[in-house]
C-alpha positions in Angstrom: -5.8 10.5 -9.3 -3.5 9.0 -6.6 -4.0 5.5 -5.7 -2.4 2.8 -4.0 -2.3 -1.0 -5.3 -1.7 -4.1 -3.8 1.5 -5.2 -5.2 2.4 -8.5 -3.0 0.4 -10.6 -0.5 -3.5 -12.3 -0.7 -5.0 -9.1 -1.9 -2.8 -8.9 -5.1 -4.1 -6.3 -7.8 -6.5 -4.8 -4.9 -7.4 -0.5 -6.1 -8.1 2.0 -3.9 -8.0 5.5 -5.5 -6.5 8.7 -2.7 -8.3 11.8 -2.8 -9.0 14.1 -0.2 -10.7 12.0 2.2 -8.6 10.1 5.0 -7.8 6.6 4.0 -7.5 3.6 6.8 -5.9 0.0 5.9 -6.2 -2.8 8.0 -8.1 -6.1 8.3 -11.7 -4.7 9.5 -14.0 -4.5 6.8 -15.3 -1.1 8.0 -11.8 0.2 6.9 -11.5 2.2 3.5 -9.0 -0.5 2.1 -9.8 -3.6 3.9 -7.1 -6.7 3.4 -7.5 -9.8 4.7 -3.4 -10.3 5.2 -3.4 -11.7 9.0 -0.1 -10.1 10.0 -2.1 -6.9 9.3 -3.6 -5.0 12.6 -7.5 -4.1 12.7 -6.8 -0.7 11.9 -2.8 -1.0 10.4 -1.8 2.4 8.9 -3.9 6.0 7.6 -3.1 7.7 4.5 -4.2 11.2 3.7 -3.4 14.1 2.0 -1.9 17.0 4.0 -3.6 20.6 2.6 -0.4 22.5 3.7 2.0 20.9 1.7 0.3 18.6 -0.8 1.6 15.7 0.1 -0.1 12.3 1.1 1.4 11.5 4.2 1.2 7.6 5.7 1.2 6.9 9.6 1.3 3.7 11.5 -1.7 3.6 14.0 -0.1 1.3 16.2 0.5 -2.0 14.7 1.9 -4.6 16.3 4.4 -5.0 13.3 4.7 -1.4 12.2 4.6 0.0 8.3 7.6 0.6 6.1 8.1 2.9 4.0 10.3 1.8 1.1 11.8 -0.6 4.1 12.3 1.8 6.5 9.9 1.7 9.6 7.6 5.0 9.7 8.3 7.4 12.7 5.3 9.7 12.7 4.5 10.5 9.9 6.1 9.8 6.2 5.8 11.6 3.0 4.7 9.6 -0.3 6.3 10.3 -3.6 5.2 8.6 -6.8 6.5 4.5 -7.4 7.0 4.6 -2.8 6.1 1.2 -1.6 4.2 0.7 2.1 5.1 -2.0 3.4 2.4 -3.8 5.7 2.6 -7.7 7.5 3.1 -9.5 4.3 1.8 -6.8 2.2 3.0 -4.4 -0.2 1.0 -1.3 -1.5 2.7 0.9 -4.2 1.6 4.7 -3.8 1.4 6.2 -7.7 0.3 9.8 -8.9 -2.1 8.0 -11.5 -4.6 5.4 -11.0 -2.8 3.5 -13.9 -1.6 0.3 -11.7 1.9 0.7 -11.4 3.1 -2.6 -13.3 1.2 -1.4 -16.5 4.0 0.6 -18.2 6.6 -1.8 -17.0 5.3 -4.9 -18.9 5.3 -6.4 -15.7 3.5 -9.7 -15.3 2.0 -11.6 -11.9 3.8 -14.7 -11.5 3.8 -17.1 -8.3 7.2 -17.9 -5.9 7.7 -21.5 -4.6 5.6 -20.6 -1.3 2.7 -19.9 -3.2 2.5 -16.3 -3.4 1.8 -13.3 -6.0 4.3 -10.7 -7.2 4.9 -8.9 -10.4 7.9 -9.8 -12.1 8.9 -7.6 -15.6 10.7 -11.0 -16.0 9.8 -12.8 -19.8 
């Protein structure tokens, strides 16, 4: 199944499998993928799958500091393909077609930069 996975910022490693069902990410705990990133609005961005065309679509709901879609700023509403990243305050969530996190088949690693923060690095 589709799923995104929190690939930078506090909630690093953080799983929530897409299916059919609409899909909010912010910082309330009501939402469906709640993070605790504080440059992330109440109710950030909505993910859903669109029955027309099959596609899981992404839309900002108003943030103050918008969502990116592999760095560029969402207008409306933007389309997901397999490896896109959503960009979110000082988040990143990687959209992938299989709930296999998307660092497994890279060997990737989580390491720590010099402020103190999670990424994955494929780095040895």
């Amino acid at each position: 199944m589709p799923c995104l996975t929190v690939i930078s910022g506090p909630n690093v490693g953080t799983h929530c499998t897409l299916g059919s069902s609409v899909v909010t990410v912010g910082r309330l705990p009501t939402c469906d993928l709640p993070l605790t990133d504080p440059r992330i609005s109440r109710e950030h961005c909505r993910i859903w799958l669109d029955p027309g065309s099959g596609d899981f679509l992404v839309c900002d709901l108003g943030s103050a500091n918008g969502t990116k879609l592999n760095a560029r700023l969402v207008q409306g509403a933007g389309a997901l393909r397999h490896g896109d990243q959503i960009s979110i305050g000082g988040t990143t969530l990687s959209f992938t077609l299989s709930d296999v996190p998307p660092h497994t088949s890279l060997g990737a690693r989580w390491r720590t930069d010099s402020k103190g923060e999670e990424f994955l690095s494929t780095r040895t």
